[in-house]
Every structure is written in C-alpha cells, then in structure tokens.
C-alpha positions, 0 to 999 in steps of 0.5 A: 500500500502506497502512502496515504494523503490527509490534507487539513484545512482548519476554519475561518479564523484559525491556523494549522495549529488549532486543537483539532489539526495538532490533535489529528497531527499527532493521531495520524503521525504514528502511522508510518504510510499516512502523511498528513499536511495541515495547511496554513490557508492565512500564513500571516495577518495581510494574507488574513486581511486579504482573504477570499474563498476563491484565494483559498481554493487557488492557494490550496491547488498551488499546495497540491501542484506544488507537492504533487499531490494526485490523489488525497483526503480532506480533513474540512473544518468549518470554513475549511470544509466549504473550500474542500468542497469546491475544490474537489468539486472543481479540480477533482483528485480527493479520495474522500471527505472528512468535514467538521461543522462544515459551511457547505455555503457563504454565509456571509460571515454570519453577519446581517445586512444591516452590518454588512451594509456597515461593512460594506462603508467601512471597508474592512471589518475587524476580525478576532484571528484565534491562530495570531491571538490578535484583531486583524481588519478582513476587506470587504472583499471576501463578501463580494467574492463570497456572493459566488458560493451561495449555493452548495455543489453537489459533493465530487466523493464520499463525505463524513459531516460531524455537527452539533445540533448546538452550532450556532455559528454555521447551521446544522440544518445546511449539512442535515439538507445536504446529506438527505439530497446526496444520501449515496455519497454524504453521511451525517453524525450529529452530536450534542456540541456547539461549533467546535466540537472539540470535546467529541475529538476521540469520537472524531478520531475513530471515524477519521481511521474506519472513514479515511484510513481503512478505506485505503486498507480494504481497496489495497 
C-alpha cells in the first residue's frame, strides 16, 4: 500500500495549529504510510486581511501542484470544509471527505445586512484571528467574492459531516439538507456540541481511521 494523503484545512479564523489539526497531527503521525499536511490557508495577518474563498481554493491547488499531490483526503473544518468542497468539486483528485461543522455555503460571515451594509462603508471589518491571538481588519472583499458560493455543489466523493445540533455559528440544518439530497455519497453524525466540537475529538478520531484510513486498507 502506497502512502496515504490527509490534507487539513482548519476554519475561518484559525491556523494549522488549532486543537483539532495538532490533535489529528499527532493521531495520524504514528502511522508510518499516512502523511498528513495541515495547511496554513492565512500564513500571516495581510494574507488574513486579504482573504477570499476563491484565494483559498487557488492557494490550496498551488499546495497540491506544488507537492504533487494526485490523489488525497480532506480533513474540512468549518470554513475549511466549504473550500474542500469546491475544490474537489472543481479540480477533482480527493479520495474522500472528512468535514467538521462544515459551511457547505457563504454565509456571509454570519453577519446581517444591516452590518454588512456597515461593512460594506467601512471597508474592512475587524476580525478576532484565534491562530495570531490578535484583531486583524478582513476587506470587504471576501463578501463580494463570497456572493459566488451561495449555493452548495453537489459533493465530487464520499463525505463524513460531524455537527452539533448546538452550532450556532454555521447551521446544522445546511449539512442535515445536504446529506438527505446526496444520501449515496454524504453521511451525517450529529452530536450534542456547539461549533467546535472539540470535546467529541476521540469520537472524531475513530471515524477519521474506519472513514479515511481503512478505506485505503480494504481497496489495497
């Protein structure tokens, strides 16, 4: 069996470094035929500022080319998982999906008209970024770019969705509507959990072996 590919893409305003990727990290690093690439989709503040959707599947296809990547698995979180989706959608090459609470749509970063209109003025919004523990002022930008990923597109591979039926920040009722359109292909676990579902981290591991890992196994 050849090695085995698992790409990470943590949320909105995390890093490669959250407690998800550095526990999956560590999972997926004692197994000798796994390489697993967790990416930093904002290396530093101004790629932050600078951010789009589109940015971020671009940036994700030059990671792929650049490593020569021809076919892997996506671990999706939240943000992350709506730019797995498109990518594989668009480009193809992904084995099967992994997503945690996942925006399968933009959500216009969970802002109403009226503050977007704000937004729209000012044109920045000041956004806290978990991974530089810091403010940082996003363009208005992303929003006009987000315009074109209203509507979810139909799943490229098998996909496993974690989400808490407590998520406030994306809605458990996209993934509920997206897995019951695609049921060949889309499989929904819902667990009592807000947005980040770190306390579900071992139940997560367990599927992230039998859904990605094993897959391989039983196909070798």
């Amino acid at each position: 069996m050849g090695t085995r590919m698992v790409v990470y893409l943590h949320g909105f305003s995390s890093s490669a470094r959250s407690t998800k990727a550095l526990y999956l990290r560590q999972k997926l690093e004692a197994f000798p035929q796994v390489a697993f690439h967790a990416i930093d989709l904002n290396p530093t503040p101004t790629d932050f500022s600078f951010m789009t959707t589109t940015g971020l599947i671009n940036r994700l296809r030059q990671y792929v080319l650049d490593r020569e990547l021809e076919s892997f698995s996506i671990i999706g979180s939240s943000y992350g998982g709506l730019i797995a989706v498109h990518y594989a959608h668009r480009f193809g090459g992904v084995e099967r999906m992994l997503l945690l609470a996942p925006g399968l749509r933009w959500l216009h970063g969970g802002l109403s008209e009226e503050h977007l209109r704000a937004v729209e003025e000012a044109g920045t919004l000041p956004v806290f970024h978990e991974g530089f523990q810091a403010e940082i002022p996003i363009r208005y930008d992303i929003e006009v770019d987000g315009l074109q990923f209203l509507d979810p597109v139909p799943p490229a591979c098998p996909m496993l969705i974690f989400h808490g039926w407590s998520d406030t920040t994306v809605p458990t009722d996209d993934s509920r509507a997206y897995a019951a359109k695609y049921p060949d292909k889309v499989q929904l676990i819902e667990v009592d959990a807000d947005h980040d579902l770190n306390g579900y981290l071992p139940l997560i591991w367990e599927f992230t072996q039998s859904f990605l890992l094993e897959q391989e196994e039983r196909g070798s």
